[in-house]
C-alpha positions in Angstrom: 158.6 63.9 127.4 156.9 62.7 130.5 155.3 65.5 132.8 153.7 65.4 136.2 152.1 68.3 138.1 152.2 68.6 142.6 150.7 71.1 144.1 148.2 73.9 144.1 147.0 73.6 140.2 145.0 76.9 140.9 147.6 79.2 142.5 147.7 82.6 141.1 151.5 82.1 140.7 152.6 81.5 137.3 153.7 77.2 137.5 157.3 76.3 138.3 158.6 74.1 136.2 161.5 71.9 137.1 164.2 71.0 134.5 167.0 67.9 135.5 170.4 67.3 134.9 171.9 64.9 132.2 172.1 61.1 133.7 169.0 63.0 136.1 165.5 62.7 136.5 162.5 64.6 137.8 162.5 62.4 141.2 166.1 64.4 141.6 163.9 67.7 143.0 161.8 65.9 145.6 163.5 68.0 148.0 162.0 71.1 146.4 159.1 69.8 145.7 158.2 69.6 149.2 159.5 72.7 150.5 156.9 74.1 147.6 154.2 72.1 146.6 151.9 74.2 149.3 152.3 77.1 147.8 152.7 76.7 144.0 151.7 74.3 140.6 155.1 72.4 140.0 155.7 70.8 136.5 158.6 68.3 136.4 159.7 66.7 133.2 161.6 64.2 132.2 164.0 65.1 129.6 164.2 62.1 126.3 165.9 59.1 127.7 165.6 59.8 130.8 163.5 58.5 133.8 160.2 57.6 132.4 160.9 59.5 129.0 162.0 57.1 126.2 165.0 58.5 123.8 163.1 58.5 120.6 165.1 57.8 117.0 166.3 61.6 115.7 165.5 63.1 119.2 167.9 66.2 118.9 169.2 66.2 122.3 171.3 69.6 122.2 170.2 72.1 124.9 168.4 74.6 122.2 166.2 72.0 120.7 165.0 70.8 124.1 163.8 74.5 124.7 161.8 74.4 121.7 160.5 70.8 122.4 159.7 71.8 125.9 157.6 75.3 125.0 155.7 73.2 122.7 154.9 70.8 126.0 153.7 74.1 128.0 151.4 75.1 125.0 149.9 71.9 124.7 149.0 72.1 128.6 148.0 75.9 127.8 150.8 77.4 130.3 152.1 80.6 128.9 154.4 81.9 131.5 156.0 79.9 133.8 159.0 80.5 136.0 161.9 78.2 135.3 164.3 75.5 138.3 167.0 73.7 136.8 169.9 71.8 137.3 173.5 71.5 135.2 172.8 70.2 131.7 168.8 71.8 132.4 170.6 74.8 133.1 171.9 75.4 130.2 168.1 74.4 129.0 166.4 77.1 131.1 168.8 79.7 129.5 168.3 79.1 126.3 164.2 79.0 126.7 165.1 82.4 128.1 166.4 83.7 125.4 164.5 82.3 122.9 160.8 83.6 124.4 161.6 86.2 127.1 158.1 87.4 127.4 157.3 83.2 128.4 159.7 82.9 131.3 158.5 84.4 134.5 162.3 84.0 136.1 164.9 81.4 136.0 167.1 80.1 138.9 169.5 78.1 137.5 172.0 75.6 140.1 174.7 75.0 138.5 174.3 75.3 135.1 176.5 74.1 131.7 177.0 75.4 128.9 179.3 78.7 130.9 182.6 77.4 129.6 185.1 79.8 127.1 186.2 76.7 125.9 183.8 73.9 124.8 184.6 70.8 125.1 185.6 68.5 122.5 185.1 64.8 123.7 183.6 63.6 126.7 185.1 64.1 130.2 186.7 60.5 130.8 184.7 60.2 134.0 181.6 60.3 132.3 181.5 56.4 131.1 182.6 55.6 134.6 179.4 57.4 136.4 177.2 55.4 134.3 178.9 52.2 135.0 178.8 52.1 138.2 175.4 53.2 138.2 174.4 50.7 136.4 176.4 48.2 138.3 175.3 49.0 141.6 171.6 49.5 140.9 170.4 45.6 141.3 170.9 46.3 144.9 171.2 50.0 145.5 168.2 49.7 147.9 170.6 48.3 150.4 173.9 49.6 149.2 173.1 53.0 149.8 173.4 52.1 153.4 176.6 51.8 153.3 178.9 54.9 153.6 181.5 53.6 151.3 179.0 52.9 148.2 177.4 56.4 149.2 181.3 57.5 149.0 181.7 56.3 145.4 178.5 57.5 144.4 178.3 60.8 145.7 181.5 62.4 147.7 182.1 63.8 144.0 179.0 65.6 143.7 178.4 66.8 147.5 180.4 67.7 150.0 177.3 66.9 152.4 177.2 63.5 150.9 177.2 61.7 154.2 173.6 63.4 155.3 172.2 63.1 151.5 168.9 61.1 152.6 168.8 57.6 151.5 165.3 58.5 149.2 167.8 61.3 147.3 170.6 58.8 147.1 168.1 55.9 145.7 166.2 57.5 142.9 170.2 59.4 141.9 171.5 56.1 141.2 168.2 54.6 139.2 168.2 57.7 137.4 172.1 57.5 136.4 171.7 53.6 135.3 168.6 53.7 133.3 169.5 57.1 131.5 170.0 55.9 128.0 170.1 59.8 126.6 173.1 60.4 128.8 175.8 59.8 126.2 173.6 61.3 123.5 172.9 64.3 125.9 177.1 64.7 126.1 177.5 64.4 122.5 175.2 67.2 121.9 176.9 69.5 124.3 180.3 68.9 122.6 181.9 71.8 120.9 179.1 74.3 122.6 178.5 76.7 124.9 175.5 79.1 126.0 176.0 82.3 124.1 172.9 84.0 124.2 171.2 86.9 125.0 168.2 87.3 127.8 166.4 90.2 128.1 166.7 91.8 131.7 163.1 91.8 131.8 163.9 88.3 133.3 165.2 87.8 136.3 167.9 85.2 136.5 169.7 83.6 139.5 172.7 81.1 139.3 174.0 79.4 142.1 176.7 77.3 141.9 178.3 75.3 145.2 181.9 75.9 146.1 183.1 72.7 146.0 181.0 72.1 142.4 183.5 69.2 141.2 181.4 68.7 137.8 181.3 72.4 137.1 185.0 73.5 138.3 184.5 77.3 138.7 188.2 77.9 136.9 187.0 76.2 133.6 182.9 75.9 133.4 181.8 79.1 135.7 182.6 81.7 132.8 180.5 84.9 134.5 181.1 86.7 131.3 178.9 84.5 129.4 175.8 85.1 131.9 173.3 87.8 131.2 174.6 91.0 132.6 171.9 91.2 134.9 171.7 88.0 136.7 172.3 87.4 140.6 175.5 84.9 141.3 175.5 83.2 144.2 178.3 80.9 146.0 177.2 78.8 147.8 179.5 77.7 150.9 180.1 73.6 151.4 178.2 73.2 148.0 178.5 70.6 145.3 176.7 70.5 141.8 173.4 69.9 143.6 172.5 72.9 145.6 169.0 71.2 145.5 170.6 68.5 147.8 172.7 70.7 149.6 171.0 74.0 150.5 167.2 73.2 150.2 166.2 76.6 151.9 168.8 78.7 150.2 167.0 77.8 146.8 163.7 77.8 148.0 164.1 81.0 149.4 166.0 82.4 145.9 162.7 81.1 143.6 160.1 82.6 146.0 162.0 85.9 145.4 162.2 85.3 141.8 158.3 84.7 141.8 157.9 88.0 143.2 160.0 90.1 141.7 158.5 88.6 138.1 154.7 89.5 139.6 
C-alpha cells in the first residue's frame, strides 16, 4: 500500500493518518490536508487497488485484514500511536484497528463509516456497478466534463447535497479515483454478509459523523448506534452527504483537533 507524508514530520502530535473510502483514494482528503498540514504529520494511504496501490493476487480485502496490513505499514515507518481520519468503507477500517490495538490509536473520527448495519448485506447494492461505469466512462474527458453542472449532477448530487460548490480539484481526482479502482468490487465482496461488531476500549476516543442527507449510508438501515462503542461522540451533520470531508471541512477539522487533545 502506497503512503505519503505532508506536513510537520517533527510535530509533537502523534501523526494523523488518513484512511479512504472504497472506489476512493488518498487525493479524496486534500481538503483536510490543507486545513492541517501546518500543524500536524499526515499519513495518507492508498488502500490495494486503489489509486496508486496495485490489488495484489490473495490481497484479503475485508476491513479486519486491512487493519492488520496497515499496523504492519506504521511499524515499518516506526509510528506507534497515531490518531486515525477515515471515510465509509475506511471507517469501518479505523474501527476495527481500534479494537484490535487500543493502546496504538491515539483517537479515531470516523465520517461516515460502514460496517453499522443489523443486517449485512448479502450481494452488492445494484448501484454499485453503475458508479463504476460511469466513472470509467466519463473519465477520458472528466477534465472538462466536470464543468458542466449536469455531469457534476450524475456524478455527485448522490453523494452531496453541496454538490454544486464541490471544487472542480475534489470533483476531478473523485472520478479518476472511482474509474481506476480495480479493488472496488473485491472491496464490496469482502464486506458482504459483515458488519463491525467489536469492542473498543473507552480509553479511545471516538467520533462519528455522519451527514443528514448520507444517501450511501441511509441512517434507517446502515447508521445502527447500537453497534458503536458506548462511548463515542455522534454527530449529524446538517445538509451533509457521505463526505463530510467535502461538505463541512471546519466541522471535522475542528472534531480531530479535539480528538488530538483529549488523547494527549
Amino acid at each position: 500500500m502506497i503512503t505519503r507524508e505532508y506536513g510537520r514530520a517533527q510535530s509533537t502530535s502523534d501523526p494523523l493518518l488518513f484512511i479512504h473510502g472504497m472506489g476512493s483514494a488518498a487525493t479524496a482528503w486534500k481538503p483536510l490536508i490543507q486545513a492541517l498540514h501546518s500543524e500536524y504529520r499526515c499519513i495518507t494511504i492508498d488502500l490495494p487497488g486503489h489509486g496508486e496501490s496495485p490489488l495484489l493476487p490473495h490481497q484479503a480485502m475485508d476491513p479486519f485484514s486491512l487493519g492488520v496490513a496497515i499496523f504492519d505499514i506504521m511499524e515499518k515507518k516506526e509510528i506507534k500511536r497515531f490518531h486515525i481520519v477515515s471515510n465509509s468503507w475506511g471507517g469501518w477500517i479505523s474501527l476495527e484497528m481500534a479494537a484490535l490495538q487500543p493502546e496504538r490509536v491515539s483517537s479515531v473520527t470516523a465520517l461516515a463509516p460502514a460496517g453499522l448495519w443489523l443486517t449485512p448485506y448479502t450481494n452488492r447494492k445494484p448501484a454499485t456497478a453503475f458508479s463504476r461505469t460511469l466513472a470509467k466512462l466519463v473519465n477520458p474527458v472528466a477534465p472538462f466534463a466536470v464543468h458542466f453542472e449536469r455531469a457534476r449532477g450524475w456524478g455527485f448530487s448522490d453523494v452531496s447535497p453541496r454538490w454544486r460548490t464541490l471544487s472542480h480539484e475534489v470533483c476531478l481526482d473523485a472520478t479518476k479515483a472511482m474509474a481506476k479502482s480495480p479493488g472496488y468490487f473485491p472491496a464490496w465482496d469482502a464486506m458482504l454478509k459483515k458488519r463491525f461488531h467489536a469492542n473498543i476500549h473507552e480509553s479511545v476516543p471516538i467520533t462519528i459523523m455522519f451527514g443528514d442527507s448520507d444517501n450511501t449510508l441511509p441512517a434507517d438501515t446502515c447508521q445502527e448506534r447500537s453497534l458503536a462503542p458506548r462511548h463515542a461522540k455522534w454527530l449529524i451533520l446538517p445538509n451533509g452527504g457521505h463526505a463530510p470531508m467535502w461538505d463541512h471541512v471546519e466541522d471535522v477539522v475542528a472534531v480531530i483537533r479535539d480528538n488530538s487533545s483529549v488523547a494527549r
